[in-house]
C-alpha positions in Angstrom: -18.3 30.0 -6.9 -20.7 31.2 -4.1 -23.5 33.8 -5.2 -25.2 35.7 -2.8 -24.0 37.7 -0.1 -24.5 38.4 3.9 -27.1 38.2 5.5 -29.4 36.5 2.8 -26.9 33.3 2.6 -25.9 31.9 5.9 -23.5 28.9 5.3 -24.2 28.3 8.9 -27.8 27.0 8.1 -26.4 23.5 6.4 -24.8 23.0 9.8 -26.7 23.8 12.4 -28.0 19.8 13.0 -26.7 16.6 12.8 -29.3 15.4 10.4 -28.7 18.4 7.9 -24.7 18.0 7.8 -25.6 14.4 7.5 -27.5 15.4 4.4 -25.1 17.7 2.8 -22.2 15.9 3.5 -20.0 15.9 0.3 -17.3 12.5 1.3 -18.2 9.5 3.7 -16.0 6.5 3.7 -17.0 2.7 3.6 -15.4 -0.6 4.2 -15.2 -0.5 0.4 -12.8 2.2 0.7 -10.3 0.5 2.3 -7.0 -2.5 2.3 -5.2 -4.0 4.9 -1.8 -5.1 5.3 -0.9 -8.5 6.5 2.7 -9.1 7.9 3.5 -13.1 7.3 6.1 -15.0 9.6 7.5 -18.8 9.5 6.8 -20.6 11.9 3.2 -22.1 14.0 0.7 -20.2 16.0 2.4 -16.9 16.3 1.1 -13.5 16.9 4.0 -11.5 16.8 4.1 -7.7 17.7 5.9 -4.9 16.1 7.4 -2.8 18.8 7.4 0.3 16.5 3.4 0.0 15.4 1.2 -0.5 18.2 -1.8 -2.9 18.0 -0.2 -4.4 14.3 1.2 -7.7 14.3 3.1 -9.9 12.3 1.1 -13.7 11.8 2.1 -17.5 11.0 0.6 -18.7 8.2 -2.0 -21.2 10.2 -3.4 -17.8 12.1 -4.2 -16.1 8.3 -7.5 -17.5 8.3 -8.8 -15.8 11.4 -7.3 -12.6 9.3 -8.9 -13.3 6.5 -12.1 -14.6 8.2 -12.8 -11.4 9.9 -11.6 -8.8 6.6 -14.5 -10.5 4.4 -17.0 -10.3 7.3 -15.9 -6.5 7.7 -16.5 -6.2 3.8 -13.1 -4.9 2.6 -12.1 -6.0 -0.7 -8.4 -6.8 -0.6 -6.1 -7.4 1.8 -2.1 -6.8 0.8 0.7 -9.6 1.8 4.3 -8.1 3.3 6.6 -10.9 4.3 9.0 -11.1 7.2 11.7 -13.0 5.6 14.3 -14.4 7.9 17.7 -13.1 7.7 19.4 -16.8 6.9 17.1 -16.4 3.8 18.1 -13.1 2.0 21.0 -12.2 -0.4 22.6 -9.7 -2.3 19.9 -10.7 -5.3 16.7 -11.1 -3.2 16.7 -14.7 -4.7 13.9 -15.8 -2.2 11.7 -13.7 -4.0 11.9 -16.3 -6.9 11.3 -19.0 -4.3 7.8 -20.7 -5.1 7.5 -21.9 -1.3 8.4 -18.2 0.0 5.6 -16.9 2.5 3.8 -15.2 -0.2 3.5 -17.5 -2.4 2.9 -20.3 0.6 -0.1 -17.6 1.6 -2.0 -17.0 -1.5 -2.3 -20.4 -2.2 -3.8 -21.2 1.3 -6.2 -17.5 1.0 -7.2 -19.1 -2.8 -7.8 -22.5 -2.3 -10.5 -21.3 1.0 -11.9 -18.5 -0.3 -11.5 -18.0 -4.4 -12.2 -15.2 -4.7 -14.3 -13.8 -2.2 -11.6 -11.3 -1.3 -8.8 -9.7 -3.3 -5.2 -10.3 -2.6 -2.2 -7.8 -3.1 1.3 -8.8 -3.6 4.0 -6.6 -3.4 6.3 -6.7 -6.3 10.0 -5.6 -5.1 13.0 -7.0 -3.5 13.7 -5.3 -0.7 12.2 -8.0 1.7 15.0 -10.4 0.0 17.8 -8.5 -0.3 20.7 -8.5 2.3 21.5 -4.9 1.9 17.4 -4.0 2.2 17.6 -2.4 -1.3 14.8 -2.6 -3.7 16.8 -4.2 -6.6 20.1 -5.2 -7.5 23.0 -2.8 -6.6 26.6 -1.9 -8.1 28.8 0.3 -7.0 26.5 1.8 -4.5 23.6 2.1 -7.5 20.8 0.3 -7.5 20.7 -0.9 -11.4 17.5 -0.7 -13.2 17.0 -3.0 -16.4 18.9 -5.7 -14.1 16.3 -5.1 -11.0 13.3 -5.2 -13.4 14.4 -8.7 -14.7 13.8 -9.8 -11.6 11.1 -8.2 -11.0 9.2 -9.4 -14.3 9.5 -13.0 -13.0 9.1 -12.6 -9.4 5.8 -10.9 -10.7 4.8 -14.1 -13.2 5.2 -16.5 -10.4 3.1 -14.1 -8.0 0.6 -14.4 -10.4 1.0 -18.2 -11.2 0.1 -18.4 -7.2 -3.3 -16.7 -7.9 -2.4 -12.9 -6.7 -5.1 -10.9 -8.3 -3.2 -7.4 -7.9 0.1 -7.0 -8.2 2.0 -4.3 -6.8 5.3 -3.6 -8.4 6.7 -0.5 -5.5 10.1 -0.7 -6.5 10.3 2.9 -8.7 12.5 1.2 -11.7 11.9 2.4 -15.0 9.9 0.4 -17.5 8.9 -2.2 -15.4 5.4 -1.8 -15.5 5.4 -2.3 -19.5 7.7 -5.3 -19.1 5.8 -7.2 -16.1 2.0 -6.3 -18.4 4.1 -7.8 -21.2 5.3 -11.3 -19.3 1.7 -11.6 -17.8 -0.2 -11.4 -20.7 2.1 -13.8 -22.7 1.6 -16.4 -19.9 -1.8 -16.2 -20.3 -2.6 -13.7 -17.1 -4.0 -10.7 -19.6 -7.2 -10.2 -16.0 -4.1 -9.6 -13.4 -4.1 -6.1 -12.5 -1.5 -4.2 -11.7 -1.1 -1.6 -9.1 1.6 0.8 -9.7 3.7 2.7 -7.0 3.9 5.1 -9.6 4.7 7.7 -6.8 6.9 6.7 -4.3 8.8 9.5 -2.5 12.0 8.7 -1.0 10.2 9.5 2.6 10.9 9.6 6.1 7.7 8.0 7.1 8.8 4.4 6.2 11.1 3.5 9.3 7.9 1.1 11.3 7.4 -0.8 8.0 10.9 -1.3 7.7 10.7 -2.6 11.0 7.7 -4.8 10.3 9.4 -7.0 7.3 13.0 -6.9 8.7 14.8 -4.4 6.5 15.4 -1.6 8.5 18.7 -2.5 10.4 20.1 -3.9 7.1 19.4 -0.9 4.9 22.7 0.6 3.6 22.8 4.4 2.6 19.6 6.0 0.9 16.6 5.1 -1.8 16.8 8.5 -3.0 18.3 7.6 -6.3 15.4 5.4 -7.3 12.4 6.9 -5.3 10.9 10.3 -6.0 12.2 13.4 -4.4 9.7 14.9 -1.9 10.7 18.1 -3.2 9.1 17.7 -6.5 5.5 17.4 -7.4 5.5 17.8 -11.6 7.7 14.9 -12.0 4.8 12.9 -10.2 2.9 13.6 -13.2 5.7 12.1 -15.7 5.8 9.1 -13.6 1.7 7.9 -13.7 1.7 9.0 -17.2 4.9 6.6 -18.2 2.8 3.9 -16.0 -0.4 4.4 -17.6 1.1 3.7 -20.9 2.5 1.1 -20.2 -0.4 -0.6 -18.8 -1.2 0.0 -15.7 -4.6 -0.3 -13.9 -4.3 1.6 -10.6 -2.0 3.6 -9.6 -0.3 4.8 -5.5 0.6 7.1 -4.0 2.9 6.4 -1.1 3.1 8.5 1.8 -0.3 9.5 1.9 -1.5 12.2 4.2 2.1 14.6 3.1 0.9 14.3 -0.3 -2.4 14.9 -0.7 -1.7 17.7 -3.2 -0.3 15.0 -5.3 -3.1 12.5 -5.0 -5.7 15.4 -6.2 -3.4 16.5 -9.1 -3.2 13.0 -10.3 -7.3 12.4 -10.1 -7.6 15.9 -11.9 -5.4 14.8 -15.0 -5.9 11.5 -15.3 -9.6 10.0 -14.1 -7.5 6.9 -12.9 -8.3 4.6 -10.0 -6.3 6.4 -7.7 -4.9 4.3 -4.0 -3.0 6.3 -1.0 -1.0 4.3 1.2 -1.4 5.5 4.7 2.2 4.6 5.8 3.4 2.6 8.8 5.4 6.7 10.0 1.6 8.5 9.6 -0.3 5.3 11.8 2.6 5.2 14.3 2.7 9.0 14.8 -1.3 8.6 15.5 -1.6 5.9 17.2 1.1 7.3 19.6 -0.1 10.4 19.7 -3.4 9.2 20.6 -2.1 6.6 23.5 -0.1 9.2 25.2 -3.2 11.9 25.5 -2.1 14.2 22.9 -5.0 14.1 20.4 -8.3 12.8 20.2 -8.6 9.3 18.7 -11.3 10.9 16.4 -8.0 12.3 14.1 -8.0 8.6 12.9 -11.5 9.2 10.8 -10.3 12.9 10.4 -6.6 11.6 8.8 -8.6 9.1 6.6 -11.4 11.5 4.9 -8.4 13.9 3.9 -7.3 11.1 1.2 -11.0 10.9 -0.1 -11.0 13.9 -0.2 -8.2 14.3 -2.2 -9.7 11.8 -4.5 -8.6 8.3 -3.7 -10.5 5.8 -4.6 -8.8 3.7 -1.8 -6.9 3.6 1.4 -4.1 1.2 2.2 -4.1 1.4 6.2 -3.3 -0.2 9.3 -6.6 0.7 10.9 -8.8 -1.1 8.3 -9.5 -4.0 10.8 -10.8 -1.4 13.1 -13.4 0.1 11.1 -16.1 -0.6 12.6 -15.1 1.7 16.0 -13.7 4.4 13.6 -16.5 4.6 11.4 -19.2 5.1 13.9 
């Protein structure tokens, strides 16, 4: 609540120089603040780029160390695997994602035995990189079944871990999983592995470009609407974290980001939990287009990544994080 009135306060006066908005600036952002996605690929010495993200590439697994080289010396904590899995390799049960020599499992054993753990890894815990019909789980008659998916998803989690993931993602939307997969892990002896919840996924039109990125996007058949949240709803978000927080999770996401920063602030507000917004592949396209054809400043990057602070994320999931150190001057 301001007190005071015209002309004895002057909000003005806090602005007038650099060094005085510097000093009563309420949000900065640090490389602490940020993750970065990594798209994996088979095959040697490839650099492969995504037609539909501009300047974000998809890498062999002998060019991650460069990757992973240049994320620690840039100071972010975790970097998040997304494989491109080849089409020869998926099936109507995603069974690659069970597959112990599957890029992500092939990948955190390389990022582990180099670098322990000077940096975090993220694995994403879902099957819609495996699956020929680019679902997230198992499907009948059109439905995508849940206690069937989360079976799956409870080992494809375990082995995850057994490969040294340190966060796991589960972004799938089934109920119960997250109680199931804290469950499996701490009977196997992996009670430290955190888990990231999507706990809020929408069913959203900014996903196409990732899509894209791990090979699912042609293959997709119908919606995700009866399994992902409706962007229509905002009180059910709360339902969700507070099902997921019981359960046992450590973090939770919010995924799109920058259309719902309502919801990222009304989760922070009710539940003091380490918060994560994923800046989607649909909000870094539309930006990085926007700003390659002349139509905005490139400056709306730092602009579009304060709004999630904030908002009250504790982190940002984004496609720019191995370009902070332009973006952050």
């Amino acid at each position: 609540m301001i007190t005071g009135r015209f002309p004895n306060l002057r909000l003005r006066r806090n602005r007038k120089t650099d060094w005085s908005r510097r000093l009563v600036e309420e949000n900065n952002l640090t490389s602490n603040d940020f993750v970065l996605p990594i798209f994996l690929i088979d095959g040697k010495n490839k650099k492969q780029s995504i037609k539909s993200m501009p300047d974000v590439y998809r890498y062999s697994l002998d060019k991650l160390g460069y990757i992973i080289d240049k994320a620690i010396k840039d100071k972010l904590p975790m970097v998040a695997l997304f494989p491109y899995t080849q089409k020869t390799k998926k099936d109507l049960l995603g069974s690659e994602a069970l597959n112990e020599n599957n890029l992500v499992c092939k990948a955190l054993r390389l990022i582990k035995k180099k670098y322990k753990n000077q940096i975090g890894v993220m694995c994403d815990v879902a099957l819609d990189p495996y699956t020929s019909h680019g679902h997230d789980g198992l499907i009948k008659s059109n439905y995508v079944l849940n206690d069937e998916t989360t079976e799956i998803l409870v080992k494809q989690s375990l082995l995850q871990a057994q490969m040294g993931c340190d966060v796991l993602a589960p972004s799938d939307m089934m109920d119960g999983r997250i109680g199931e997969i804290r469950k499996s892990l701490d009977k196997n002896g992996f009670k430290m592995t955190q888990i990231l919840s999507y706990a809020v996924k929408y069913a959203s039109y900014f996903y196409g470009p990732f899509r894209d990125a791990v090979g699912s996007k042609n293959l997709l058949k119908g919606d995700k609407k009866n399994y992902q949240m409706d962007f229509n709803n905002k009180d059910e978000a709360l339902r969700e974290v507070a099902l997921d927080i019981k359960e046992g999770a450590d973090m939770v996401m919010v995924k799109p980001g920058l259309p719902y920063l309502d919801i990222i602030s009304l989760i922070k507000e009710n539940f003091k939990i380490p918060v994560m917004a994923y800046q989607v592949s649909g909000e870094y396209s539309l930006l990085s287009n926007g700003i390659k054809n002349g139509h905005v400043d490139k400056s709306i990057i730092l602009e579009s990544l304060i709004s999630f602070k904030r908002a009250g994320a504790n982190a940002i999931i984004s496609y720019y994080a191995d370009r902070l150190d332009n973006i952050l001057k």
